[in-house]
C-alpha positions in Angstrom: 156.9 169.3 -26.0 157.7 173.0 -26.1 155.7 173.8 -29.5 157.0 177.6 -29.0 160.9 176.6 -29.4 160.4 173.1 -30.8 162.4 170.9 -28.1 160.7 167.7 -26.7 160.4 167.6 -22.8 159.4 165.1 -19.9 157.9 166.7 -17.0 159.0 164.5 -13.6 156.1 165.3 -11.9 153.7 163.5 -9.2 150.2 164.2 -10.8 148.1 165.7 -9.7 149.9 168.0 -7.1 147.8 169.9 -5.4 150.8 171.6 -3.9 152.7 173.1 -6.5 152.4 176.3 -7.7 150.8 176.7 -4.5 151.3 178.3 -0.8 151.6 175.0 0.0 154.9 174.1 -2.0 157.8 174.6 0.1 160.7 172.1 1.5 158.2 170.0 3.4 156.5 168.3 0.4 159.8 167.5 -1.0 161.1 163.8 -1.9 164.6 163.1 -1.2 164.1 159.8 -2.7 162.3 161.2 -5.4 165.0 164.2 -5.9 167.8 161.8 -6.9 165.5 159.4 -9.2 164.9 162.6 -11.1 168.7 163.6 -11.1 169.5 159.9 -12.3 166.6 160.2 -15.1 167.6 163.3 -16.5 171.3 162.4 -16.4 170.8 159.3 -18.1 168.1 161.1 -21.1 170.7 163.7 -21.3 173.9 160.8 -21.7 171.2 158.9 -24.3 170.5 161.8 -26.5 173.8 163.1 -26.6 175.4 159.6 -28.4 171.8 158.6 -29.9 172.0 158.1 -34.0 169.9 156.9 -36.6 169.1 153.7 -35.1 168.6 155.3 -31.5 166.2 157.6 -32.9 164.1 155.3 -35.2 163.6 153.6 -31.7 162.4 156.4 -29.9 159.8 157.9 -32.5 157.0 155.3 -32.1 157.1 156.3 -28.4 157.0 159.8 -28.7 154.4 159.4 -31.6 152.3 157.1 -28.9 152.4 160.1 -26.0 151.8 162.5 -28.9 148.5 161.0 -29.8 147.5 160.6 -26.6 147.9 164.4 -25.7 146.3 165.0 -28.8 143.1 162.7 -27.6 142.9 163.5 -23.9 142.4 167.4 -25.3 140.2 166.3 -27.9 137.7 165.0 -25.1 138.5 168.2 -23.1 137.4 170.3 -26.0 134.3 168.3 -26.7 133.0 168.6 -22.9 133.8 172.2 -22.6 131.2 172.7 -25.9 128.9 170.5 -24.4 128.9 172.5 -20.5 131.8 175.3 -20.4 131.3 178.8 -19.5 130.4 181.6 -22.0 128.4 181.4 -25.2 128.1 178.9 -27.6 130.5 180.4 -30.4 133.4 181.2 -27.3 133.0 177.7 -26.5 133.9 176.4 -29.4 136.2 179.3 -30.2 138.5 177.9 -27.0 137.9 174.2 -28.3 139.5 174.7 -31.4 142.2 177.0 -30.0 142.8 174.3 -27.4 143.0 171.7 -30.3 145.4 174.3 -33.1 147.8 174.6 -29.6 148.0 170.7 -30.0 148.8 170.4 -33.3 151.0 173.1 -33.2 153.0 171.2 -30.5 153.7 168.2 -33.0 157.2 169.0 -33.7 160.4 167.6 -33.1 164.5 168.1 -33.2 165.0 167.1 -36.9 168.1 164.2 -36.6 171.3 164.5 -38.4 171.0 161.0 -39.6 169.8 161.6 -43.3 168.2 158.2 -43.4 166.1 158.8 -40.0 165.1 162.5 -41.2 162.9 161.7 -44.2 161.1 159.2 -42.1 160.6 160.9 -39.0 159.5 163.9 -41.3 156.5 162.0 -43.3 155.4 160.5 -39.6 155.1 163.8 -38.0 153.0 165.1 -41.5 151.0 162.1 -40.9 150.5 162.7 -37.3 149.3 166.4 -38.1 146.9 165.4 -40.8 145.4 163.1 -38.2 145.1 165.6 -35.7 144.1 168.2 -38.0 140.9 165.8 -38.7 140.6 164.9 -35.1 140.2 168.8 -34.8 137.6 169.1 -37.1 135.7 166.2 -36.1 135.0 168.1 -32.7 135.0 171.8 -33.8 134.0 172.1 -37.7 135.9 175.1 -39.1 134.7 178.4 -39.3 131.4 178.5 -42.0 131.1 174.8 -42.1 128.4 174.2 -39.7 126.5 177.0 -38.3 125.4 174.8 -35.3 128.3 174.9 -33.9 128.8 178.7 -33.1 132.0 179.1 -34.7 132.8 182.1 -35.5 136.7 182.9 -35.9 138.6 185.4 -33.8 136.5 187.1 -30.7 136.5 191.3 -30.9 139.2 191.0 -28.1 141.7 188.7 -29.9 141.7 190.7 -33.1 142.1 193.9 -30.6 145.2 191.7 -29.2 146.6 191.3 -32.8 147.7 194.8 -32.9 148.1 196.3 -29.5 151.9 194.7 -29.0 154.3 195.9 -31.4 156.6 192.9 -32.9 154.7 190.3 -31.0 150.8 188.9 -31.5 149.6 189.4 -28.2 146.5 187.5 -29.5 148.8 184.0 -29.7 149.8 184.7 -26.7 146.5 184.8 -25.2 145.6 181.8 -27.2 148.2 179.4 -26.1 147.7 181.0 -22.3 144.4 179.7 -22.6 144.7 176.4 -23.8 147.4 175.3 -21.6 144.6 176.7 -19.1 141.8 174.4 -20.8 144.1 171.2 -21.1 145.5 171.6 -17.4 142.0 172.2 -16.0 140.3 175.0 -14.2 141.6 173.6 -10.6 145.1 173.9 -11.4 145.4 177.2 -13.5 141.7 178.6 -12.8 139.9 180.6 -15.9 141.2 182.0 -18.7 139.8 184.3 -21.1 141.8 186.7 -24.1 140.1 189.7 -21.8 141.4 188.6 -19.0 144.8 188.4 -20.9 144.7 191.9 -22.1 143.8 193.4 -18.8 146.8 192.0 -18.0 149.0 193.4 -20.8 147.4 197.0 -20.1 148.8 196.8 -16.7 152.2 195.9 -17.8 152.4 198.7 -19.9 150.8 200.6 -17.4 153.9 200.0 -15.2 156.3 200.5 -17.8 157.1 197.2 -18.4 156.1 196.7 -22.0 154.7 198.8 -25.2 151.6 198.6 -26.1 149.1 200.5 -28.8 146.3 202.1 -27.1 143.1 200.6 -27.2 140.7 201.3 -30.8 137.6 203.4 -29.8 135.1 201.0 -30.2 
């Protein structure tokens, strides 16, 4: 799922790959085999969704509410380890936790159906889902003030620098859902991410012209 635009997605991917993204991905490591069972899957989804209705879609929805929940769970233990032994202090740790955990949430969304007998239902399920998640959340990272122990403290120095700097676009959401996807993926496929590391980034885009960006607050 594509949280950002909303549209449910399958990846057809052979995981883990240590080849793509990598030096290493060129025509050698491809599948003919492989290419064409992807072709025919994505054909056939595409053929599905195009003529699916009300009762096609009440059949689909336990499914994607399954894989939802279990995204939702396999970051959920990814948050809790990295507060247990990640990099950083305590209160970054469990600053990128709960970032890692919102990203989640925020990924719960779906096509709305124009069946108006589906819609209603598929509605309360994804409210449901997010309530769950939202206490799944919590259960690992207590909000901000709740419990001390846990080091949470809101938005680091840098993200609410990033709030500002990027006219017409939070630069710190950006850097938020950067690293997460980071976090979820692990550290051997995308390495580290940080919201610093994100901003030295943005600074040399603008640097080169390619976007705007408010200087820096003296600190």
């Amino acid at each position: 799922m594509d949280s950002w635009v909303g549209v449910p997605g399958t990846t057809l991917t052979n995981w883990p790959d240590e080849n793509i993204h990598s030096s290493g991905d060129d025509l050698w490591q491809m599948d003919a085999t492989q290419l064409k069972r992807n072709a025919f899957i994505v054909a056939a989804t595409a053929l599905w969704l195009a003529d699916a209705g009300g009762t096609e879609t009440a059949a689909l929805a336990p499914f994607v509410t399954a894989r939802s929940l279990e995204r939702i769970a396999r970051d959920a233990a990814t948050a809790a380890e990295w507060m247990r032994s990640g990099k950083r202090e305590a209160a970054d740790r469990s600053r990128t936790a709960r970032n890692l955990l919102d990203a989640s949430i925020a990924s719960l969304r779906a096509l709305g159906p124009s069946d108006t007998t589906v819609a209603p239902v598929l509605s309360s399920r994804r409210n449901d889902q997010r309530k769950a998640a939202r206490m799944i959340r919590d259960s690992v990272v207590p909000p901000e003030g709740l419990d001390a122990s846990a080091g949470n403290a809101g938005p680091s120095d840098t993200e609410r620098r990033l709030e500002k700097r990027v006219p017409k676009t939070d630069a710190a959401t950006i850097a938020r859902r950067v690293c997460a996807e980071t976090l979820s993926a692990g550290a051997w496929y995308y390495g580290e991410c940080t919201p610093e590391m994100v901003e030295k980034f943005f600074e040399t885009e603008a640097k080169d012209g390619l976007i705007m960006m408010a200087p820096k607050a003296p600190s």
